[in-house]
PQR file with spaces between the fields and no chain letter, atoms N, CA, C, O and H, PARSE charges and radii, in Angstrom:
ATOM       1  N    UNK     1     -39.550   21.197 -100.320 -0.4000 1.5000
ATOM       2  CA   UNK     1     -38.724   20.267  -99.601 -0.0000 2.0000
ATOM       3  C    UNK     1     -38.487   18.997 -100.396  0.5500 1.7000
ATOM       4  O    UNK     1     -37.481   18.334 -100.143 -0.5500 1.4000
ATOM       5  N    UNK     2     -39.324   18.612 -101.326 -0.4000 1.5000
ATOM       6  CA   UNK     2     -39.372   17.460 -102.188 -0.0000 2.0000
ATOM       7  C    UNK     2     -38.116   17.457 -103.369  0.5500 1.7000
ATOM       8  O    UNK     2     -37.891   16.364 -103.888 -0.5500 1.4000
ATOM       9  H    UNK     2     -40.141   19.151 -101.532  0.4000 1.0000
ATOM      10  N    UNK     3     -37.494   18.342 -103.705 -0.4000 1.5000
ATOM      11  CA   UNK     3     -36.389   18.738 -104.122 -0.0000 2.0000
ATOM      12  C    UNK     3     -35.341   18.687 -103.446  0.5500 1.7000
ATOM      13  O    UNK     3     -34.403   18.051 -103.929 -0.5500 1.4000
ATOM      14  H    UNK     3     -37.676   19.230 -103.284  0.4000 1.0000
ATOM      15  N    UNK     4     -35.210   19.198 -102.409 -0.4000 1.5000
ATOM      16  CA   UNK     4     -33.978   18.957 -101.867 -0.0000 2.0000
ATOM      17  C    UNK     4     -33.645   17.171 -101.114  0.5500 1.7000
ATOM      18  O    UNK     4     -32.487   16.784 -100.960 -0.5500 1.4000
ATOM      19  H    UNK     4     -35.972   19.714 -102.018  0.4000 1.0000
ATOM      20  N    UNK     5     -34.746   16.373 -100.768 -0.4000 1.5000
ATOM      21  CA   UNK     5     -34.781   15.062 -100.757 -0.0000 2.0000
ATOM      22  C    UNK     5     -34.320   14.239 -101.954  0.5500 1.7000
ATOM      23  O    UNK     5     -34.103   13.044 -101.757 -0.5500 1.4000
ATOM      24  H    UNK     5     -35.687   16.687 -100.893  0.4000 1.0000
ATOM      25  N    UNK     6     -34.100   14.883 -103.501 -0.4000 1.5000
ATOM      26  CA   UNK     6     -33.962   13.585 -104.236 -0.0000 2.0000
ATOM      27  C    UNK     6     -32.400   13.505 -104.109  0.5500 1.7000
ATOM      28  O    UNK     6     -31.572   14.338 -103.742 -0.5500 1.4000
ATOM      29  H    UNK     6     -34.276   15.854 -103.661  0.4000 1.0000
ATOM      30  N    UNK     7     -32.305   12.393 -104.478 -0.4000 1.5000
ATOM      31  CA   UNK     7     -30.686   12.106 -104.319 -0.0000 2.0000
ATOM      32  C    UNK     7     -29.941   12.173 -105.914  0.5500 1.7000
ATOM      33  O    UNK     7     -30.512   11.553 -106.812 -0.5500 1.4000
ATOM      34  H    UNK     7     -32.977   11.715 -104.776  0.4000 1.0000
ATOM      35  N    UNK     8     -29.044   12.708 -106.139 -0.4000 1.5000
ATOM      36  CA   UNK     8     -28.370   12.543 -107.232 -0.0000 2.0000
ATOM      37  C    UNK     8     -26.971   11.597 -107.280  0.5500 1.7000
ATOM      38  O    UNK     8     -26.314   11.287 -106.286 -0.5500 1.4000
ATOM      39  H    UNK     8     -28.580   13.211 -105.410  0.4000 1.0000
ATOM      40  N    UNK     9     -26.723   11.276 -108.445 -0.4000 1.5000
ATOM      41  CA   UNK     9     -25.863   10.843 -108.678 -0.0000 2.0000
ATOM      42  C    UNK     9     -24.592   11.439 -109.243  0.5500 1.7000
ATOM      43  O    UNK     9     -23.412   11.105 -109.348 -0.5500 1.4000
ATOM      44  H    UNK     9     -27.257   11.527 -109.252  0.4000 1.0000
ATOM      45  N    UNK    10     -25.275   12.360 -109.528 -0.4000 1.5000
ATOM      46  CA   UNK    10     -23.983   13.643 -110.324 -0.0000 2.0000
ATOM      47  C    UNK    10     -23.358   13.922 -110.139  0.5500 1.7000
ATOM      48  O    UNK    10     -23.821   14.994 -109.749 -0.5500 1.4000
ATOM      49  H    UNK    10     -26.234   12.632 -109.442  0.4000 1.0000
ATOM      50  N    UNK    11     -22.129   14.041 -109.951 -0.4000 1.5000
ATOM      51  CA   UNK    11     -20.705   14.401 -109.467 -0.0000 2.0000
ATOM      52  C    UNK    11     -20.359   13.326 -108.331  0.5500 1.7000
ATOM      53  O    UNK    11     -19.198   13.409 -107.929 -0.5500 1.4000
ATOM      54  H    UNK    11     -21.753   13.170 -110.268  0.4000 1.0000
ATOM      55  N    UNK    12     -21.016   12.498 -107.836 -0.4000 1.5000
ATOM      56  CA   UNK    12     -20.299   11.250 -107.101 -0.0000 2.0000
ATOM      57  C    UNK    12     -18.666   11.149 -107.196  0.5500 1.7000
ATOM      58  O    UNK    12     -17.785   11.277 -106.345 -0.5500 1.4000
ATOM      59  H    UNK    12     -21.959   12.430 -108.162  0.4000 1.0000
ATOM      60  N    UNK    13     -18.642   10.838 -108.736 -0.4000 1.5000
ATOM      61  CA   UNK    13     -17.251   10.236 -109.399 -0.0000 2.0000
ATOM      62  C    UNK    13     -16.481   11.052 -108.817  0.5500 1.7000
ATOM      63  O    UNK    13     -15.844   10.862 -107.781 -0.5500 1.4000
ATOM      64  H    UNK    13     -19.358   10.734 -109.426  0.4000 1.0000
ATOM      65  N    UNK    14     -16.548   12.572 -109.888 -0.4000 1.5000
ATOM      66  CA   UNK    14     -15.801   13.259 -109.193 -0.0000 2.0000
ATOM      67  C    UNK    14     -15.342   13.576 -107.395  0.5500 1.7000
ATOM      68  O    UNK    14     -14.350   14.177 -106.982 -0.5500 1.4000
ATOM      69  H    UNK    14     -17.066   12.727 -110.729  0.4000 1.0000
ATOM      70  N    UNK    15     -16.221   13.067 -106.767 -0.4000 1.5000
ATOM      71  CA   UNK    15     -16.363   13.754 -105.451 -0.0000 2.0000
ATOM      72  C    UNK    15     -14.982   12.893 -104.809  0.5500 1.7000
ATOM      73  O    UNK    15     -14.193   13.203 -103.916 -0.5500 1.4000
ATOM      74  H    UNK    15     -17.026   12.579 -107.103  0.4000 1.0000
ATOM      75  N    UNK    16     -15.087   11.557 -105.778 -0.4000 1.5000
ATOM      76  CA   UNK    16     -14.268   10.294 -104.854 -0.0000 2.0000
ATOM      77  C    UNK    16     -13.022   10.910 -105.481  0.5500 1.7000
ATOM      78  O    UNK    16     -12.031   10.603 -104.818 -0.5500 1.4000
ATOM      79  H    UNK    16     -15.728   11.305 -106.503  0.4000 1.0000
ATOM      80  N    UNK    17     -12.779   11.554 -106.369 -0.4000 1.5000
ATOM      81  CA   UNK    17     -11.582   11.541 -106.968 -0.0000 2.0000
ATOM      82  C    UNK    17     -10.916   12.990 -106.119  0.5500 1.7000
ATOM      83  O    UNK    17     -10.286   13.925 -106.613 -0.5500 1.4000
ATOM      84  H    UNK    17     -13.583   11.804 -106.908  0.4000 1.0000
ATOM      85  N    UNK    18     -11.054   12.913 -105.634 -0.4000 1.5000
ATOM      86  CA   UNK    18     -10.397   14.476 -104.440 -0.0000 2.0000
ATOM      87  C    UNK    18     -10.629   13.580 -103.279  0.5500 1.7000
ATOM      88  O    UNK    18     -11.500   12.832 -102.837 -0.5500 1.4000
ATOM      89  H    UNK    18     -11.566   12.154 -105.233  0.4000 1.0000
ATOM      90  N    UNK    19      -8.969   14.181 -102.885 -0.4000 1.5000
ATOM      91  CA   UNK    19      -9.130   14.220 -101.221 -0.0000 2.0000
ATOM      92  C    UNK    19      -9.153   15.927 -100.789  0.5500 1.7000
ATOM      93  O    UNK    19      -8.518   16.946 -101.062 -0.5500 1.4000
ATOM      94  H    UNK    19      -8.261   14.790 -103.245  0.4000 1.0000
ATOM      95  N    UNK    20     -10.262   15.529  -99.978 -0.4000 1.5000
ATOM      96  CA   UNK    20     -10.855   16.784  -98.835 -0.0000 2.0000
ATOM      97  C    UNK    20      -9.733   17.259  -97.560  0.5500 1.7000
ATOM      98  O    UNK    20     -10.025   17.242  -96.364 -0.5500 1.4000
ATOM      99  H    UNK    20     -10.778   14.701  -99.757  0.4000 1.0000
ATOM     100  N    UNK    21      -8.413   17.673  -98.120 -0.4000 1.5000
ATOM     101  CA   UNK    21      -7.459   17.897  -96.910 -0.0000 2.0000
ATOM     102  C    UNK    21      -7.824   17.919  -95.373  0.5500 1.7000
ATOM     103  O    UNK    21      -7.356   17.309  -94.411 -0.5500 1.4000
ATOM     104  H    UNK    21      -8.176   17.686  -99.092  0.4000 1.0000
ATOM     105  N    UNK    22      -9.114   19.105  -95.535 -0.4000 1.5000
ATOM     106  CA   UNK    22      -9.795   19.751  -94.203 -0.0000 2.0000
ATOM     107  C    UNK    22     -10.469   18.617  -93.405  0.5500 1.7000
ATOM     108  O    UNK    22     -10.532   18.891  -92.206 -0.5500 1.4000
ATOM     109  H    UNK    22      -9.495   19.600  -96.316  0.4000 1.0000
ATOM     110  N    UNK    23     -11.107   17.149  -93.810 -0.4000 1.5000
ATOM     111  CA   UNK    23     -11.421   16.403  -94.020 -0.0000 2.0000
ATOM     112  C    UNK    23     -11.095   15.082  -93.048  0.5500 1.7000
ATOM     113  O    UNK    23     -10.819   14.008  -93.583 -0.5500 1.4000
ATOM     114  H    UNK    23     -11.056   16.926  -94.783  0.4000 1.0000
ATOM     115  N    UNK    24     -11.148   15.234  -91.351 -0.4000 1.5000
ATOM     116  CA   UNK    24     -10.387   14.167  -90.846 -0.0000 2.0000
ATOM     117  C    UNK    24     -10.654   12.938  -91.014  0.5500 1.7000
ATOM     118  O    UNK    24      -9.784   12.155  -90.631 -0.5500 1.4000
ATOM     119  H    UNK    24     -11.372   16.106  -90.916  0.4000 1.0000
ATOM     120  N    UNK    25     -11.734   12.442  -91.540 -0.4000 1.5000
ATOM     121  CA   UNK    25     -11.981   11.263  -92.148 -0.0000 2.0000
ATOM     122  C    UNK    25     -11.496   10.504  -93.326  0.5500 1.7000
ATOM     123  O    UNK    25     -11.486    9.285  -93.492 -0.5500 1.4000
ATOM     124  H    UNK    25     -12.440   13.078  -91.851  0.4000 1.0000
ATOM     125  N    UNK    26     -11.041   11.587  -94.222 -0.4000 1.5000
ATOM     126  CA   UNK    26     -10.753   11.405  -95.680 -0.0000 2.0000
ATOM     127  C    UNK    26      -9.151   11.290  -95.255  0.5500 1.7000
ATOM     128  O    UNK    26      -8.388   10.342  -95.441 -0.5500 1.4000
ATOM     129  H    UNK    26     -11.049   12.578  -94.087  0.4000 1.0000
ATOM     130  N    UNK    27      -8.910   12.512  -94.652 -0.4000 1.5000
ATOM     131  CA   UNK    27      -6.613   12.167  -94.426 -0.0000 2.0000
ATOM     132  C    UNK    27      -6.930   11.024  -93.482  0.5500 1.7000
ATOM     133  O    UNK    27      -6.181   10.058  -93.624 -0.5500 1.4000
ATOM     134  H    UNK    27      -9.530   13.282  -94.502  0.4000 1.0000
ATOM     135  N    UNK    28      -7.881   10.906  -92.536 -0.4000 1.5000
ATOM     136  CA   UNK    28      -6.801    9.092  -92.204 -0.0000 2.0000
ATOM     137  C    UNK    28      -7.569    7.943  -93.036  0.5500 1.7000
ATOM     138  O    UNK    28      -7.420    6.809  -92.582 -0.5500 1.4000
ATOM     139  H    UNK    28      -8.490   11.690  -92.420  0.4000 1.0000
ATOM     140  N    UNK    29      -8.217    8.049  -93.971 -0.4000 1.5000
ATOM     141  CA   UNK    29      -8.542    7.108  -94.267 -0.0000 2.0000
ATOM     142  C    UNK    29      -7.557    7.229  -95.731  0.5500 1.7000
ATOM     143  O    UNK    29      -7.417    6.119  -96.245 -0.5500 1.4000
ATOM     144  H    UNK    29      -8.338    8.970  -94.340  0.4000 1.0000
ATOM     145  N    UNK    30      -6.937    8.224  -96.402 -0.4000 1.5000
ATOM     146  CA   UNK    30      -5.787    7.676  -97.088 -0.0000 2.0000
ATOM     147  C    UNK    30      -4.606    8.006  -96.719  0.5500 1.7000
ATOM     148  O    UNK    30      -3.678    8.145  -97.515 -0.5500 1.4000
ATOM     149  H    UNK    30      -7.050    9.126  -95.985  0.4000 1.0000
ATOM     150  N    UNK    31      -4.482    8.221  -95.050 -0.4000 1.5000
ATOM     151  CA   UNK    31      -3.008    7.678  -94.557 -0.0000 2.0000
ATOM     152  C    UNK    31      -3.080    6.122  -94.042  0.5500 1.7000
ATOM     153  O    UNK    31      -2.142    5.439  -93.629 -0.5500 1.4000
ATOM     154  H    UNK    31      -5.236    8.109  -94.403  0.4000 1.0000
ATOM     155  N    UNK    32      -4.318    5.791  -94.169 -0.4000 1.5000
ATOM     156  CA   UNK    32      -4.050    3.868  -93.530 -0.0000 2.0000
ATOM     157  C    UNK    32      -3.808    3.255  -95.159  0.5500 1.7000
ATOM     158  O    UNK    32      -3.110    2.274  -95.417 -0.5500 1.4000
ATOM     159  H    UNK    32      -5.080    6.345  -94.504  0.4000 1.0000
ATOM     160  N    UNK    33      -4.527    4.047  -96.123 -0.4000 1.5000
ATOM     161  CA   UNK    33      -4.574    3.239  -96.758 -0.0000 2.0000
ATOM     162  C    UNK    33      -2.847    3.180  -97.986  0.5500 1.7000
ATOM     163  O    UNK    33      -2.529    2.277  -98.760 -0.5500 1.4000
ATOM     164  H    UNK    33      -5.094    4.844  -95.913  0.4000 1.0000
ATOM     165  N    UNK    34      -1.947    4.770  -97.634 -0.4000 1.5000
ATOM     166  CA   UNK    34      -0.989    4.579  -98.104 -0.0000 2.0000
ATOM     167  C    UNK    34       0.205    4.056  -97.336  0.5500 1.7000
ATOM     168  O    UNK    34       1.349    3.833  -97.732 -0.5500 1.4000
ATOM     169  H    UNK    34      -2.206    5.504  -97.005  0.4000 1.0000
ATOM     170  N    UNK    35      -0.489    3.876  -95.814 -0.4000 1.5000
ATOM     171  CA   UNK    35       1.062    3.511  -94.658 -0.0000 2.0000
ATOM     172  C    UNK    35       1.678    5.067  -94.345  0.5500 1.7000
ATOM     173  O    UNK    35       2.684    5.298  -93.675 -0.5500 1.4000
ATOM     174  H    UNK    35      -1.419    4.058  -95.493  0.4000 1.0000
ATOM     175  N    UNK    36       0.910    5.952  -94.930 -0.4000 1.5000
ATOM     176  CA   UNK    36       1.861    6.896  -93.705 -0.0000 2.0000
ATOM     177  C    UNK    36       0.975    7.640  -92.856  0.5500 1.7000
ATOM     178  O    UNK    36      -0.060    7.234  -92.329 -0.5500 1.4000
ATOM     179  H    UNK    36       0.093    5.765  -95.475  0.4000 1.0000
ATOM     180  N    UNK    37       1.499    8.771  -92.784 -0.4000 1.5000
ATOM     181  CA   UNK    37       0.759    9.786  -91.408 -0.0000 2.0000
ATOM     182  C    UNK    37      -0.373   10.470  -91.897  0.5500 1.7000
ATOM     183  O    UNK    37      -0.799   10.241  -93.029 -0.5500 1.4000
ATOM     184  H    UNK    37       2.340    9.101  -93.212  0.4000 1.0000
ATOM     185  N    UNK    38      -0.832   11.188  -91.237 -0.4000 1.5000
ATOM     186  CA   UNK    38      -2.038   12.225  -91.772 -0.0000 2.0000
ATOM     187  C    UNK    38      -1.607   13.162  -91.474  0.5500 1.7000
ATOM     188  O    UNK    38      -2.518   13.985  -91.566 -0.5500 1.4000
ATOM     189  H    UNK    38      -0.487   11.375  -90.317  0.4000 1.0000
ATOM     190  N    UNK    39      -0.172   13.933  -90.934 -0.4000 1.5000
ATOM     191  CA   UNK    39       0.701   15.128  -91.608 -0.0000 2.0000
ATOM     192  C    UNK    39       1.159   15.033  -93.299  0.5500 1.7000
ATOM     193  O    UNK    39       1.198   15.886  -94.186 -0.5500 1.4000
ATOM     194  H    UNK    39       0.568   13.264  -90.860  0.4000 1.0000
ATOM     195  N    UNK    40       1.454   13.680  -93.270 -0.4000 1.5000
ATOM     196  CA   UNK    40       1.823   13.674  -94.665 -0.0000 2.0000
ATOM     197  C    UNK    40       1.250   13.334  -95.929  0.5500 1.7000
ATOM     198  O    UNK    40       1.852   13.105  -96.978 -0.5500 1.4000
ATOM     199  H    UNK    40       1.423   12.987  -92.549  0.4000 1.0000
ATOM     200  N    UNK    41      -0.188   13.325  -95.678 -0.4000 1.5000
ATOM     201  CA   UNK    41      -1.317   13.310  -96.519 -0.0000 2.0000
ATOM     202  C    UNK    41      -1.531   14.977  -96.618  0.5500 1.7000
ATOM     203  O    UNK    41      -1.623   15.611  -97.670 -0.5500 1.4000
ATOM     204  H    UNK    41      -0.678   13.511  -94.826  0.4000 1.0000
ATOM     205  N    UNK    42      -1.598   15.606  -95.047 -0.4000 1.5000
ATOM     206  CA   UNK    42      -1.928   16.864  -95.405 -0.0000 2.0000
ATOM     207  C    UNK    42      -1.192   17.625  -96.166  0.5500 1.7000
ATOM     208  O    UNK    42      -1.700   18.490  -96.880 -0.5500 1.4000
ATOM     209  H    UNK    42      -1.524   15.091  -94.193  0.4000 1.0000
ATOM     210  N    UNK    43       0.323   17.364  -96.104 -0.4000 1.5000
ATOM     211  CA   UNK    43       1.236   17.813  -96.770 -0.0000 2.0000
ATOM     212  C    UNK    43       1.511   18.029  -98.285  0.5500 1.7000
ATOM     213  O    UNK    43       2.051   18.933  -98.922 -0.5500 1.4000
ATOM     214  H    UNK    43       0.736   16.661  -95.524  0.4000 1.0000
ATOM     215  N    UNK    44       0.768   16.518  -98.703 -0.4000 1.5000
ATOM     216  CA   UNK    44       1.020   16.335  -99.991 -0.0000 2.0000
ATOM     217  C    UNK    44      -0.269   16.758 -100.579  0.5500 1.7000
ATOM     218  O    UNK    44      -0.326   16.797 -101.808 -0.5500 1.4000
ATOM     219  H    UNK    44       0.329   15.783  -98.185  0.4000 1.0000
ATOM     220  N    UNK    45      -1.361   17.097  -99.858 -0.4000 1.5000
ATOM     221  CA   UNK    45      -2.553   17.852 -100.694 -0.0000 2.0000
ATOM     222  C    UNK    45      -2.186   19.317 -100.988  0.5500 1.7000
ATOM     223  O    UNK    45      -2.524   19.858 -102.040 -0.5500 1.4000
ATOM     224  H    UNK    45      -1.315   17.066  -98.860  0.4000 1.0000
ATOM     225  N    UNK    46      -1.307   20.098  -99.782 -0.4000 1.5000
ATOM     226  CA   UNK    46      -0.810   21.328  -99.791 -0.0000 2.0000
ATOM     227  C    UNK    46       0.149   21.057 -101.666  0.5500 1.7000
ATOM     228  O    UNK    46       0.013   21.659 -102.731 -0.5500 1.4000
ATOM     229  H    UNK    46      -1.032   19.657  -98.927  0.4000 1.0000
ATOM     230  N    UNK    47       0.634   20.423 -101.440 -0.4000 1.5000
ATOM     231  CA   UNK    47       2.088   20.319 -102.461 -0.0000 2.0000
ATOM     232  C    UNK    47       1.127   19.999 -103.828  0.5500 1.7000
ATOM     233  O    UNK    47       1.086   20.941 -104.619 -0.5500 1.4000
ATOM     234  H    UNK    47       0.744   19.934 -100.575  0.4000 1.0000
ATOM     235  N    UNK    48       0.552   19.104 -104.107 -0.4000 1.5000
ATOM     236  CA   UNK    48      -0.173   18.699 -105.543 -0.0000 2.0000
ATOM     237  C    UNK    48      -1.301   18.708 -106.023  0.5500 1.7000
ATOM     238  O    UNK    48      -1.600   18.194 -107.101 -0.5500 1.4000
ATOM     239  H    UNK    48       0.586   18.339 -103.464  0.4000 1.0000
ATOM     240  N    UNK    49      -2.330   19.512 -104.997 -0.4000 1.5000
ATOM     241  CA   UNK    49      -3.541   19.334 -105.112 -0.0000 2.0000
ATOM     242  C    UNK    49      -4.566   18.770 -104.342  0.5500 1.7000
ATOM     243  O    UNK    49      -4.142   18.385 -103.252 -0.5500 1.4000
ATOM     244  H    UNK    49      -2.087   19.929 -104.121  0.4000 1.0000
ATOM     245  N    UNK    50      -5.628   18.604 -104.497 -0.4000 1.5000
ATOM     246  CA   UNK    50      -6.480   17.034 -103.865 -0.0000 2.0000
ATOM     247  C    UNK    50      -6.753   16.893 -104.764  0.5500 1.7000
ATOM     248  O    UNK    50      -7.889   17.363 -104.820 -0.5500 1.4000
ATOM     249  H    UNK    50      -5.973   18.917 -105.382  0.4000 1.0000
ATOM     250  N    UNK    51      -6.387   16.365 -106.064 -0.4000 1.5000
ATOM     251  CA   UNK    51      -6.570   15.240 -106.823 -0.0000 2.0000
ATOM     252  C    UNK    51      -6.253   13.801 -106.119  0.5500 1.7000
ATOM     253  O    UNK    51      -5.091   13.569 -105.786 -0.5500 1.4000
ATOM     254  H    UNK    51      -5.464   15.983 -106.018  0.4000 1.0000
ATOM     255  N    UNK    52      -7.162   12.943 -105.916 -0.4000 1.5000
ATOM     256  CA   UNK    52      -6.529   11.561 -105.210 -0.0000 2.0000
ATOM     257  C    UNK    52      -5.171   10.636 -105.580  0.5500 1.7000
ATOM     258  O    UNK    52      -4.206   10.186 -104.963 -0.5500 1.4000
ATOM     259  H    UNK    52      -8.106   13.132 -106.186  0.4000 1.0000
ATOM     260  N    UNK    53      -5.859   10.621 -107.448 -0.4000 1.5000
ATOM     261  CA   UNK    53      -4.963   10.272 -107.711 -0.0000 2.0000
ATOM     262  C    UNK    53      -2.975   10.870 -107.822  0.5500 1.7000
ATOM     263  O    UNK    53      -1.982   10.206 -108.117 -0.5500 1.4000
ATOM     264  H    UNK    53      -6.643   10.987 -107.950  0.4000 1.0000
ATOM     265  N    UNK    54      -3.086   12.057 -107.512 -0.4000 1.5000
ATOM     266  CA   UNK    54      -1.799   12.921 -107.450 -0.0000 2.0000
ATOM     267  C    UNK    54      -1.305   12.991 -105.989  0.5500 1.7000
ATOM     268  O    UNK    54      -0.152   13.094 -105.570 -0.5500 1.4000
ATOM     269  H    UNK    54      -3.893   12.597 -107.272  0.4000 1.0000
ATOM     270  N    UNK    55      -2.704   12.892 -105.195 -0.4000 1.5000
ATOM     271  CA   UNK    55      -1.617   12.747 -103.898 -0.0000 2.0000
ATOM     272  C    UNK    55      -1.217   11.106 -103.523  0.5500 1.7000
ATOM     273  O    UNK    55      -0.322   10.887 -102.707 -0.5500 1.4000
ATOM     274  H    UNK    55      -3.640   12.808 -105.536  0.4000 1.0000
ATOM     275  N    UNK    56      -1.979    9.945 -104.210 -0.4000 1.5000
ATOM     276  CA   UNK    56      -1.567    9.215 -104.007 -0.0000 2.0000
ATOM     277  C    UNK    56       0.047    8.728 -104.392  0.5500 1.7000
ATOM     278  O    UNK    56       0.885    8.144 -103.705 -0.5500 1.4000
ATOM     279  H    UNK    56      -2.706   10.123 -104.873  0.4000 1.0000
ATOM     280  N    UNK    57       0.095    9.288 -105.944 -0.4000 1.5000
ATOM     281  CA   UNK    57       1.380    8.887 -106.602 -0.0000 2.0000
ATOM     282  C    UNK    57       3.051    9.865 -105.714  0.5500 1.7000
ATOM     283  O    UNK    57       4.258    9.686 -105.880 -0.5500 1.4000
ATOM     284  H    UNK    57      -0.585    9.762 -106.502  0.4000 1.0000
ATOM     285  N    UNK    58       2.218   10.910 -104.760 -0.4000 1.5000
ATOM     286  CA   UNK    58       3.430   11.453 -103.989 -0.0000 2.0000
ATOM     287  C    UNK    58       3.208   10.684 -102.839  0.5500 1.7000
ATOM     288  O    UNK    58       4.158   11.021 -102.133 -0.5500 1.4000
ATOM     289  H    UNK    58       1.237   11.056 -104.625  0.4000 1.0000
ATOM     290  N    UNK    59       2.624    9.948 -102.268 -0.4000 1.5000
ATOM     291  CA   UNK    59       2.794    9.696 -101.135 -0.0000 2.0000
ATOM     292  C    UNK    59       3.427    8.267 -101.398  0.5500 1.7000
ATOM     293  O    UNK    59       4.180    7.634 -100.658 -0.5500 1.4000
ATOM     294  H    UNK    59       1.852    9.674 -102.842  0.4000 1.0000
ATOM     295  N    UNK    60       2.906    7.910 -102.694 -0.4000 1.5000
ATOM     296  CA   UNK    60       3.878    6.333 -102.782 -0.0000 2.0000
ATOM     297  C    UNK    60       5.585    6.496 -103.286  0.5500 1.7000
ATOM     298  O    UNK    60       6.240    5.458 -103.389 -0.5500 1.4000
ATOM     299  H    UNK    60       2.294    8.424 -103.295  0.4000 1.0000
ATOM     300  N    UNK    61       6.017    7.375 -103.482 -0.4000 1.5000
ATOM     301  CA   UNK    61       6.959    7.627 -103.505 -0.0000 2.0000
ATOM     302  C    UNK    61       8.529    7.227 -102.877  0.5500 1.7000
ATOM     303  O    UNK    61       9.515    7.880 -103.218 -0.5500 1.4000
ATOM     304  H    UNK    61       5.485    8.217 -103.399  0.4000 1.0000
């Protein structure tokens, strides 16, 4: 059990750099943060990925 308690740091970075479509925390927290919906967060993860940075640059569009 002492293993599964330690905490890592490893893949953090990466973790922030995806949005989690499935994720209702993650689509509204970057539909407040681009001004639109959380259809159109879901939309644009369908369309480019969940790379953050790729759905951000379609949703600022």
């Amino acid at each position: 059990m002492a293993e599964a308690e330690k905490k890592s740091v490893r893949g953090r970075k990466q973790d922030r750099a995806r949005v989690a479509g499935g994720q209702k925390y993650e689509v509204a927290y970057e539909a407040k943060k681009t001004g639109r919906s959380a259809a159109a967060v879901k939309k644009a993860v369908k369309k480019v990925g969940n790379s953050r940075t790729k759905v951000e640059k379609r949703l600022g569009r």
